[in-house]
C-alpha positions in Angstrom: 26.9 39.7 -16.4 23.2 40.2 -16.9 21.1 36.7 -16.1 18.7 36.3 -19.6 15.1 35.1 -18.3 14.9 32.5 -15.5 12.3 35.3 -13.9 10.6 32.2 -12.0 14.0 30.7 -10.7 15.2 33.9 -9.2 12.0 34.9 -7.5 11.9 31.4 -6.1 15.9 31.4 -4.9 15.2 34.9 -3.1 11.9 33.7 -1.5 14.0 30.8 0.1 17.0 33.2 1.4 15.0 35.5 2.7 13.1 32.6 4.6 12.9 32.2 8.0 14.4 28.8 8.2 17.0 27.2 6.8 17.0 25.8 3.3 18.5 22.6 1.2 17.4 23.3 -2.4 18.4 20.9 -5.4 18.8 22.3 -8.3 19.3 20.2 -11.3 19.0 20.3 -15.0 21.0 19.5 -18.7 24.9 20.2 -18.9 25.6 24.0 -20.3 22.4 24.8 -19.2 23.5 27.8 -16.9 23.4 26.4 -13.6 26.1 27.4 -11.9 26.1 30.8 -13.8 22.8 31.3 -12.3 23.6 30.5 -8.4 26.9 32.5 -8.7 25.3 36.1 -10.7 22.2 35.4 -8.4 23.4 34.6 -5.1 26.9 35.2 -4.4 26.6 38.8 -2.9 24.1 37.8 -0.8 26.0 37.2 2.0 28.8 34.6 3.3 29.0 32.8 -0.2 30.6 29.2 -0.3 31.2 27.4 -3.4 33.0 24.0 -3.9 33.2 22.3 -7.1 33.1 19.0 -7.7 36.3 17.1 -10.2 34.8 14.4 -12.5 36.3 11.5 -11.5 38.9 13.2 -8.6 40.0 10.9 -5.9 38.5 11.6 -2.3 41.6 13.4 -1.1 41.5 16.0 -4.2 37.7 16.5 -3.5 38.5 17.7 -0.1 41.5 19.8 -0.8 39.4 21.8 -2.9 36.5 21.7 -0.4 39.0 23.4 2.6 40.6 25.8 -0.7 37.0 26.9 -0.9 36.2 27.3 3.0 39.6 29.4 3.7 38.5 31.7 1.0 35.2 32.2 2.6 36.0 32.4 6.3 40.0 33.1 6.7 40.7 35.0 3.4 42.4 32.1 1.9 44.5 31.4 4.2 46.6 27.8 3.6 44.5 25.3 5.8 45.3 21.8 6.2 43.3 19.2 4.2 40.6 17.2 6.4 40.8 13.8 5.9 37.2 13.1 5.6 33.9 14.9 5.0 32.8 14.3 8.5 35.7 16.4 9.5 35.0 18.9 6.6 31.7 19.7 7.6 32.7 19.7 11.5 34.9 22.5 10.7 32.4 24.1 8.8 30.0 23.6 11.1 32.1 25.5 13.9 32.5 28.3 11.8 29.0 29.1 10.4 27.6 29.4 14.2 29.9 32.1 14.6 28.3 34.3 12.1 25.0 33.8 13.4 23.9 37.5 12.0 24.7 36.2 8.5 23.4 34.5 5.6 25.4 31.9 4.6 24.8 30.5 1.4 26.5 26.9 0.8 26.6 26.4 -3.1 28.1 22.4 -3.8 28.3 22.2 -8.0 28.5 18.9 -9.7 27.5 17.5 -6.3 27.1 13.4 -7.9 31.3 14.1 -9.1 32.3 15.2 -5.3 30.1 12.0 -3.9 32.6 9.5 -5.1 32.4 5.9 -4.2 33.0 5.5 -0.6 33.5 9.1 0.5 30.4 8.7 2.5 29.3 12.3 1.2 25.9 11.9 1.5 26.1 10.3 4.8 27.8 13.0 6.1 25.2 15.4 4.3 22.4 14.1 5.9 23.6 13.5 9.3 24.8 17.3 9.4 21.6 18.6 8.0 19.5 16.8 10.4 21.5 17.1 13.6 23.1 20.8 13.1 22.6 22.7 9.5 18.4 22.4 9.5 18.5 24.4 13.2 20.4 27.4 11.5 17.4 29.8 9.8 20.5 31.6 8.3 22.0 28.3 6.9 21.2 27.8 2.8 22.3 24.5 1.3 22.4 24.6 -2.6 23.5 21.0 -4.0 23.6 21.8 -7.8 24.2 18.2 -10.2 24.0 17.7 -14.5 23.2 14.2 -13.8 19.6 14.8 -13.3 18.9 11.1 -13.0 21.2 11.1 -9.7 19.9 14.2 -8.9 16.3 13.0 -8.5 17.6 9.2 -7.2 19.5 10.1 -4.5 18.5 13.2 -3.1 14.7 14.5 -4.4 13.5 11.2 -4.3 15.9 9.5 -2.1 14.5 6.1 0.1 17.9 6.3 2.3 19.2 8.7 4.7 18.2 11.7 2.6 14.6 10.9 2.6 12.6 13.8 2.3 15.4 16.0 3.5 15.5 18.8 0.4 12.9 22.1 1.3 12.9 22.7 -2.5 14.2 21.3 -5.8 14.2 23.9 -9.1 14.5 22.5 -12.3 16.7 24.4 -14.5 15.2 24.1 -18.4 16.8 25.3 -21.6 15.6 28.8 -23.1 12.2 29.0 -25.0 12.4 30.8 -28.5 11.5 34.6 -26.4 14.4 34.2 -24.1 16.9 32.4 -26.7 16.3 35.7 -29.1 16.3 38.1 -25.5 19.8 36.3 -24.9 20.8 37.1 -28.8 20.3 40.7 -28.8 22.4 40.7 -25.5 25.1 39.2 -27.1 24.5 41.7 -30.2 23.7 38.8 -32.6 21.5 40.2 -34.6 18.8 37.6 -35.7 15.2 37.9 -37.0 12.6 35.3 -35.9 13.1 32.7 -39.0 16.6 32.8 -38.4 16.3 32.4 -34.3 14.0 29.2 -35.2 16.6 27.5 -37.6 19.4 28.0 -34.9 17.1 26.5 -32.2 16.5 23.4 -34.5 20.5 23.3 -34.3 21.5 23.7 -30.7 17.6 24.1 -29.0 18.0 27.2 -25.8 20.7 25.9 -24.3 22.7 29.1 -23.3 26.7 27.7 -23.6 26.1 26.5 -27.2 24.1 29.9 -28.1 27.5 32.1 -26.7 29.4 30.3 -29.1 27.8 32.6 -32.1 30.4 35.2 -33.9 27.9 38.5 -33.9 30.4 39.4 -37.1 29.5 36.0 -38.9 25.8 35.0 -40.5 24.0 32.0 -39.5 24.6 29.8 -41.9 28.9 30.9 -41.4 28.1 30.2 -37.8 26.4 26.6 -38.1 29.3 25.7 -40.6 32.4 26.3 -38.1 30.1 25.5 -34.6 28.8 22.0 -35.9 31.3 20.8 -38.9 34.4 22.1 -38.4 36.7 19.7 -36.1 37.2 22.7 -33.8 33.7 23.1 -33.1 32.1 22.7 -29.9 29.5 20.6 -31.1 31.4 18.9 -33.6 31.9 15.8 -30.9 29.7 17.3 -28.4 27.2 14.6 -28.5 29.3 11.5 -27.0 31.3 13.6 -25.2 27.7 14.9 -23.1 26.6 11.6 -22.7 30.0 10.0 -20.8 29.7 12.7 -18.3 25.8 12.4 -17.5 25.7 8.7 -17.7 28.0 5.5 -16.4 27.4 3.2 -19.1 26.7 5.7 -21.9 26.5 3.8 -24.9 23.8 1.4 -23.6 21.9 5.4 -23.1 22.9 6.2 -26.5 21.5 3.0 -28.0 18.1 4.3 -26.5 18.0 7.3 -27.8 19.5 6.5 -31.1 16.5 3.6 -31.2 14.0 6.1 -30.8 14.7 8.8 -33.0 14.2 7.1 -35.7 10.4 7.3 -35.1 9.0 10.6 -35.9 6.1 10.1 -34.0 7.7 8.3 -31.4 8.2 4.6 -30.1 6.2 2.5 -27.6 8.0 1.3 -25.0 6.8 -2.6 -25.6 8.5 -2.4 -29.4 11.1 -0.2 -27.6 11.6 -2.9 -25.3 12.1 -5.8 -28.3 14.6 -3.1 -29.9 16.9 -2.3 -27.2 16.1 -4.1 -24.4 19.1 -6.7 -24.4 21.4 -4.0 -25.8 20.8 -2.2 -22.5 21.5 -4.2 -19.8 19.0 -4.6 -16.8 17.6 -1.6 -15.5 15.9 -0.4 -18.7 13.2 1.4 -16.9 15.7 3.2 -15.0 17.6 4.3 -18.2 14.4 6.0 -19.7 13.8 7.3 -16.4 17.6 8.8 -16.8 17.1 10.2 -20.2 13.8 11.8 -19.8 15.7 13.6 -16.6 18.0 14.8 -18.8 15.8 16.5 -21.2 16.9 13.9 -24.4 13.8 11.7 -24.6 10.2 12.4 -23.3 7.2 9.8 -22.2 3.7 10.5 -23.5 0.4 9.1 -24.2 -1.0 9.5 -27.6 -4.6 10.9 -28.2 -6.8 7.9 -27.5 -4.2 5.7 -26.0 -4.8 3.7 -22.7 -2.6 4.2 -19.9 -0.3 1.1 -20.6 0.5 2.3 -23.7 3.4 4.5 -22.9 5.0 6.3 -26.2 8.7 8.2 -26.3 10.2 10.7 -28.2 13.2 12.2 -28.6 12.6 16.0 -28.1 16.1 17.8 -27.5 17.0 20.0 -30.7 20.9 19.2 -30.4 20.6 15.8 -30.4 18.2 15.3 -32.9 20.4 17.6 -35.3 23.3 15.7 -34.2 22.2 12.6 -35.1 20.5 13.4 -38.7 23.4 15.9 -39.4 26.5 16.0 -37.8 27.3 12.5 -36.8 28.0 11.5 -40.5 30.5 14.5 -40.7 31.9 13.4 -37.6 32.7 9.9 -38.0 34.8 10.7 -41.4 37.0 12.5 -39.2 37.3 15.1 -42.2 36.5 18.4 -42.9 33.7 18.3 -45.8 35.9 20.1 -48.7 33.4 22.6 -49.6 34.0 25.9 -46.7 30.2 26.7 -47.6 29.2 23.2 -46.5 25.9 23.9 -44.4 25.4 26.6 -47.1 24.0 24.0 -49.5 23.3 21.3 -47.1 20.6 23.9 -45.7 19.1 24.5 -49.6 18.2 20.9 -50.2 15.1 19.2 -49.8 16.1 16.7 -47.3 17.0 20.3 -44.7 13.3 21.1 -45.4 11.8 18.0 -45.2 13.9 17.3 -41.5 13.2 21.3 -40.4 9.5 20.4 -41.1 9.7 17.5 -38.5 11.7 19.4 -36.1 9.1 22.6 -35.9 6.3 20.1 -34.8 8.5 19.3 -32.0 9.5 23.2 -31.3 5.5 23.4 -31.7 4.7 20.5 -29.4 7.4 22.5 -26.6 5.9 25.7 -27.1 2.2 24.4 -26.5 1.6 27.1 -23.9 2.3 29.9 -26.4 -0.1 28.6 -28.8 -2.7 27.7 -26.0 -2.7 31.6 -25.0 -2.9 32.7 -28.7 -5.7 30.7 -29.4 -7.6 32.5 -26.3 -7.8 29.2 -24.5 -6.0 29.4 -21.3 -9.2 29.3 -19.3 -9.8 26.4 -21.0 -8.2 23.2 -19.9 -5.8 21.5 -22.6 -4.3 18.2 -23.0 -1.5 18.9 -25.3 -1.0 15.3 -27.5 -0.5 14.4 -31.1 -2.3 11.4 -33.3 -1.0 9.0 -35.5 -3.2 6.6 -37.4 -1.5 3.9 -39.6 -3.6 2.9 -43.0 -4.6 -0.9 -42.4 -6.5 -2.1 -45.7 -7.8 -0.3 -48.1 -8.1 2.6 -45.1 -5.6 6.0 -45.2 -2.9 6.4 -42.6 -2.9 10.2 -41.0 -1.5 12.5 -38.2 -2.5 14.9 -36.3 0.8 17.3 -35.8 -0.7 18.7 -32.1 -4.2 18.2 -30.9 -5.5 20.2 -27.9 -8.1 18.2 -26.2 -10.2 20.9 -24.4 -12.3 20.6 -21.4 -15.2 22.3 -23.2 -15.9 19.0 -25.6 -14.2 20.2 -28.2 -10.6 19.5 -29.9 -8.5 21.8 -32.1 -6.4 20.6 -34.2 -3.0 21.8 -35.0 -1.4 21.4 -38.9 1.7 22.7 -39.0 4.0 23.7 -41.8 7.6 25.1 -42.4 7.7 27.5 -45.3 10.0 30.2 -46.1 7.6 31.8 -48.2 4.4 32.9 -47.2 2.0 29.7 -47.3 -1.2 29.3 -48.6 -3.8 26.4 -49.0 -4.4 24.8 -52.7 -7.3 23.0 -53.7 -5.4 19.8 -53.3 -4.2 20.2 -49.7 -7.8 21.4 -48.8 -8.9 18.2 -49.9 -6.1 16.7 -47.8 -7.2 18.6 -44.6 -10.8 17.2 -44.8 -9.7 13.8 -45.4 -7.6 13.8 -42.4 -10.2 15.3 -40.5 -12.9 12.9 -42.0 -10.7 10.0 -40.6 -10.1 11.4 -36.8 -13.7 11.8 -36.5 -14.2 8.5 -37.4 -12.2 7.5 -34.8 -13.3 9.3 -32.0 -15.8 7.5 -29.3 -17.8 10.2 -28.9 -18.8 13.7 -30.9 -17.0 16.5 -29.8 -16.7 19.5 -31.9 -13.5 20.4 -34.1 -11.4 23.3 -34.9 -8.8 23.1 -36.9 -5.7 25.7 -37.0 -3.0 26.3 -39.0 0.5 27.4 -37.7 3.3 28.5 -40.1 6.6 30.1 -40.3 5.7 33.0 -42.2 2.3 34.6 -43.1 -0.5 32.7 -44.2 -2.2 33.6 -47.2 -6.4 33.2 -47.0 -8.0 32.2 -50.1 -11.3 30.1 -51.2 -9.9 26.5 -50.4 -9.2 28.1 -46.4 -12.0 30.2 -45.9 -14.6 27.2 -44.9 -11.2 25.2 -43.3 -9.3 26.7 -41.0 -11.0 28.0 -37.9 -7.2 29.9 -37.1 -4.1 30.6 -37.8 -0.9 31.5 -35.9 2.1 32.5 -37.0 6.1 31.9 -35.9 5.8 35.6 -33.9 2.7 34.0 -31.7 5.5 30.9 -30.4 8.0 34.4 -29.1 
């Protein structure tokens, strides 16, 4: 099967076979993100290929059987082998064998490593003494540890303070498709979809690849929504809960979090965050943001004009945010909703375009590379951020949907806005604009010059009350 995008990744993974010295990469990323697709299309004819899967929650003895299954295939044609009884034995056999092919790459591929390093398996010890004292003197040797629990991932091997200190030559991130490579992966799968309709899918199940191949090419998208999302059959009927036991021990504390700071639109600072949750979560609530942001749910920023200390979150993964506003309700009633055209009206209210409003800024605020390069100012450095301002008196609250903060003392500033029709400023919203503009520049500590753009779904009509307003204006086609 043809790989959709991940240009960078494979250009990286062939650099590091074709490197003259042996290799432990981690790669990490989201559950159903493709990783294992990508290391098996990718790598697998590249020479001696060993792949060994880890069993969510398997006893020691089954994570070995499968280990020696795996080995026999690669090295005696599957012949029956006897079990080892530990992974120090494991990897001594393996060991033995892979000097005897010293003319050959040999590409080690362990999946779902943080399932096959259960509790006192001494894995990792293993790992790390066999790297240091055998596998890292083999320039044909290439160790790929692949995990979905990013968080473990990054604790106990990219980051590790223990034996595995500083051990991994390379760690690749593996991130969900952008809106180019989620409608590149569409027409491979003959779904035909224009841009509108690729965005409103993305709101639904963002670019992760698993959930995208769940589309019937014969159905439309609303059809498609309906059956994926509220139908008890669907996959991401009872996805959700289901993704968060097997990233997380204590997943409910983790869904607390996140459930905490969605509802902020503009995100939560982690002192009131901290008052909200805290107690709910148990000790180590540092660690559990650190967890959630590694798994693409949540992600830390610093708001235009912020200090340092004052550390903001957001929820910013499409799935879940639908999830929670939309299919959760569904869920818990344990019921299919009566009417078959269910999403069909949901998706006509004003509550869908109100929310769909909300989650574009976010797809805006993910995409701020596209509209950096639109608006000509990649040689220009950018600090992506939004504003919020709440009214205190007699004073107007505002926001600033996205404001690039440019390194040539001037900011543009981004007003964004869903339409399905093709948008155009009134005299009221003009007014609007230049109040909101009027107050930012009130609050800045030092003059800087302002732009202000305008992206929207569709085309954007100019008129008298835009003319002297709006500096630019992008449309959906400039975030493909």
């Amino acid at each position: 099967m043809q790989i959709i995008g991940r240009l960078k990744e494979k250009e990286l993974l062939d650099k590091l076979m074709s490197s003259k010295q042996a290799e432990f990469i981690a790669l990490y990323g989201r559950r159903r993100i493709g990783k294992t697709f990508l290391v098996q299309q990718h790598l697998s004819k590249k020479g001696l290929y060993l792949e060994c899967t880890g069993l969510k929650d398997g006893k020691l003895q089954a994570q070995l059987h499968n280990f020696i299954q795996s080995f026999s295939k690669t090295f005696y044609s599957g012949l029956p082998l006897q079990t080892s009884k530990s992974w120090r034995e494991a990897f001594e056999l393996l060991t033995i064998e892979v000097k005897k092919h010293k003319n050959k790459k040999i590409i080690i591929f362990l999946d779902e490593l943080p399932w096959l390093a259960t509790r006192k398996s001494e894995l990792l010890q293993n790992l790390d003494y066999f790297w240091n004292t055998e596998w890292s003197k083999l320039p044909y040797f290439k160790l790929i540890v692949c995990g979905s629990a990013a968080s473990w991932m990054i604790a106990n091997l990219i980051n590790a303070k223990g034996g595995l200190y500083n051990r991994v030559t390379k760690s690749i991130l593996l991130e969900p498709f952008n809106l180019s490579e989620t409608k590149e992966f569409l027409k491979s799968q003959k779904i035909k979809l224009n841009d509108k309709q690729i965005l409103d899918l993305y709101m639904v199940m963002g670019g992760i690849p698993f959930y995208l191949n769940q589309l019937d090419p014969l159905k439309s998208l609303t059809q498609n929504i309906n059956e994926i999302c509220f139908r008890k059959d669907g996959l991401l009927h009872e996805e959700f809960p289901r993704l968060f036991r097997s990233l997380f021990e204590r997943a409910e504390l983790n869904l607390n979090i996140v459930r905490e700071i969605a509802k902020r639109r503009y995100g939560i600072d982690f002192k009131t965050l901290v008052e909200k949750v805290g107690k709910k979560a148990g000790g180590r609530f540092k660690e559990r943001l650190q967890e959630l942001e590694a798994a693409g749910f949540i992600q830390g920023f610093l708001p235009y004009g912020r200090k340092k200390r004052d550390h903001y979150y957001k929820v910013i993964d499409e799935y879940t945010l639908f999830y929670l506003k939309w299919i959760e309700e569904v869920a818990q009633k344990r019921s299919i909703p009566k009417e078959i055209d269910y999403w069909t009206k949901v998706s006509k209210t004003s509550s869908w375009l109100s929310w769909a409003g909300y989650s574009f800024e976010n797809i805006c605020y993910k995409h701020s590379y596209k509209i950096i390069k639109a608006l000509n100012l990649e040689s220009t450095g950018c600090l992506v951020s939004h504003w919020h301002y709440k009214a205190k008196g007699l004073e107007e609250g505002t926001q600033i949907d996205l404001l690039l903060e440019r390194e040539d003392n001037a900011i543009t500033l981004c007003e964004i806005k869903y339409s399905s029709q093709p948008f155009s400023i009134d005299k009221t919203y003009a007014k609007q604009l230049q109040k909101k503009i009027e107050i930012f520049e009130n609050h800045l500590k030092q003059p800087k010059q302002i732009f202000l753009t305008l992206i929207t779904t569709s085309a954007f009509k100019e008129n008298i009350w835009s003319e002297d307003l709006i500096n630019q204006s992008l449309t959906l086609k400039d975030l493909f």
